[in-house]
C-alpha positions as CSV (number, residue, x, y, z in Angstrom):
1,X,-0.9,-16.5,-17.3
2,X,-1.2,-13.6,-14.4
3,X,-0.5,-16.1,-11.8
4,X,2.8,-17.0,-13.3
5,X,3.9,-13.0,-13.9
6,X,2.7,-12.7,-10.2
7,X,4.7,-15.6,-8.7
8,X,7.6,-14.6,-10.6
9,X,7.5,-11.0,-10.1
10,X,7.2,-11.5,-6.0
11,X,10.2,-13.6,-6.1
12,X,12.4,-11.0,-8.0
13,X,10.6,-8.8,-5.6
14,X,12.1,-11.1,-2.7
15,X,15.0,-11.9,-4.0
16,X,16.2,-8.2,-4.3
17,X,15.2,-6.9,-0.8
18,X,17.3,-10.5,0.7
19,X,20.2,-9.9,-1.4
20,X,20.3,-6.0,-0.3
21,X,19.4,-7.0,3.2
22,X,22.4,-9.3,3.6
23,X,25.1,-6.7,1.8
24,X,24.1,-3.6,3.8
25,X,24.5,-6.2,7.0
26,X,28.0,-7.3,5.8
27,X,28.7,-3.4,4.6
28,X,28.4,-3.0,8.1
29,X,29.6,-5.1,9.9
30,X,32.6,-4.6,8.2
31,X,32.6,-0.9,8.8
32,X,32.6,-1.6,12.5
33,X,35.3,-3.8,12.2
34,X,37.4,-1.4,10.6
35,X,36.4,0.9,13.7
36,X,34.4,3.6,11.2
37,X,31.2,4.0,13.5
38,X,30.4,7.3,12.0
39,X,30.3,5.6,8.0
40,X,28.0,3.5,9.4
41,X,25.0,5.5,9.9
42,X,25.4,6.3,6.3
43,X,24.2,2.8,4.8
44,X,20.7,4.1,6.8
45,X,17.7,5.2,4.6
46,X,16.9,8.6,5.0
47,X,13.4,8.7,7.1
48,X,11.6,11.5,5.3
49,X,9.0,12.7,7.7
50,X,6.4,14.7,6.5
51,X,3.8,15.6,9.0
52,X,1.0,16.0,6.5
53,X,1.3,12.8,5.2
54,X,1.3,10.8,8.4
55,X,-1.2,12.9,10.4
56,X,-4.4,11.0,10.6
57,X,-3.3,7.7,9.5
58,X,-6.6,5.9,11.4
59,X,-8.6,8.5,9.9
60,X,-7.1,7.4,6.7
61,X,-7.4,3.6,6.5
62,X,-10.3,4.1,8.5
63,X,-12.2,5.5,5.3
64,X,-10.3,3.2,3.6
65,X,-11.6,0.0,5.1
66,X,-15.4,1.4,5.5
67,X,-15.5,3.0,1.6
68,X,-14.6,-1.0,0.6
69,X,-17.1,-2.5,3.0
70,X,-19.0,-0.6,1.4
71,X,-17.8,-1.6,-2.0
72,X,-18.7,-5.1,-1.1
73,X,-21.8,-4.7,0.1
74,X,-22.7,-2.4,-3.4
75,X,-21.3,-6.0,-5.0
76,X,-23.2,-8.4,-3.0
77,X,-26.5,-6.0,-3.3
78,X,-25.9,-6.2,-7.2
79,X,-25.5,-10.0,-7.4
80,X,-29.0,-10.0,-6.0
81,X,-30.3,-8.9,-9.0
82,X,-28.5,-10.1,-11.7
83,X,-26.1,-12.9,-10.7
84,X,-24.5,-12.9,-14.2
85,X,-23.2,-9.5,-13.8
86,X,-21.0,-9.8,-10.7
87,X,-20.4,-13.7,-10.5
88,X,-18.4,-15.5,-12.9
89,X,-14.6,-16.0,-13.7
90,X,-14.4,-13.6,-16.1
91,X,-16.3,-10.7,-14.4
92,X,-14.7,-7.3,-13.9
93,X,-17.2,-5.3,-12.3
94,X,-16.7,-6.3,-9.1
95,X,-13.1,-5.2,-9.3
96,X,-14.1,-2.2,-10.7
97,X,-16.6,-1.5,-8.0
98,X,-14.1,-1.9,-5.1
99,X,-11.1,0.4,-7.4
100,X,-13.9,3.1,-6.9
101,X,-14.5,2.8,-3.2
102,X,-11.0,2.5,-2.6
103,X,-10.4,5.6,-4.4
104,X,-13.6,7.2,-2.8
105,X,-12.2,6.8,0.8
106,X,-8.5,8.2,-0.3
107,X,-10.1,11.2,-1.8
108,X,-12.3,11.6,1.0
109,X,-9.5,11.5,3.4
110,X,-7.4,14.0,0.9
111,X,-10.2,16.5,1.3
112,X,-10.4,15.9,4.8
113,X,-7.1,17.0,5.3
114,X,-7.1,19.4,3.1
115,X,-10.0,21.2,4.5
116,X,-7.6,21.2,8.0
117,X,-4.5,22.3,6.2
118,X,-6.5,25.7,4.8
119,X,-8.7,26.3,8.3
120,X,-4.6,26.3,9.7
C-alpha cells in the first residue's frame, strides 16, 4: 500500500510544480509582450534571506551526514547481536535509530549556532 500513496503522491507532487512552471512562463512571456517589464518581476518568489538560517550550511549537513553514519554503524553493530531485531521486513528499529541521529545532528547544529548567536 505505501508504495502506491508514494507513487501517487510524487506525481501530484510533479504534476503541480509542471503545470505552475509552464503558466508563470506563459504569464510572462505575455507580460513582455505587452511591453510590462516592470509586472514581470512580480511573478518572482520572494527570496527570504535570513542569515542565521543559512550561515554554516557545511557545518550543518556536515553533522547531519556524520550523526547518520553513525546511525548506521549503531544498526549494523546491533545486527551483530541479535539479527532478528534489526533485519527483517517488518523491522522498525532501524528506522527509528537513524530518525534519532538525524535529529541528534540538527540539534547539535541548533546549539551550535545558538551558542554563536549569544557569544554575538
Amino acid at each position: 500500500m505505501m508504495p502506491e500513496v508514494i507513487v501517487t503522491a510524487v506525481v501530484f507532487f510533479a504534476t503541480y510544480h509542471i503545470i505552475r512552471l509552464i503558466s508563470n512562463h506563459l504569464l510572462k512571456r505575455k507580460l513582455i509582450k505587452a511591453e510590462q517589464y516592470e509586472r514581470v518581476g512580480i511573478l518572482e518568489e520572494p527570496k527570504v534571506e535570513n542569515d542565521e538560517s543559512n550561515r554554516y550550511p557545511s557545518l550543518k549537513w556536515g553533522l547531519v551526514a556524520l550523526m547518520t553514519g553513525l546511525g548506521f554503524i549503531i544498526i549494523e553493530v546491533m545486527g551483530l547481536f541479535n539479527r532478528e531485531m534489526v533485519r527483517g521486513r517488518d523491522a522498525v528499529l532501524p528506522l527509528g535509530i537513524l530518525m534519532v541521529c538525524i535529529s541528534l545532528g540538527f540539534l547539535i547544529y541548533f546549539f551550535i549556532m545558538n551558542g554563536k548567536a549569544v557569544k554575538n
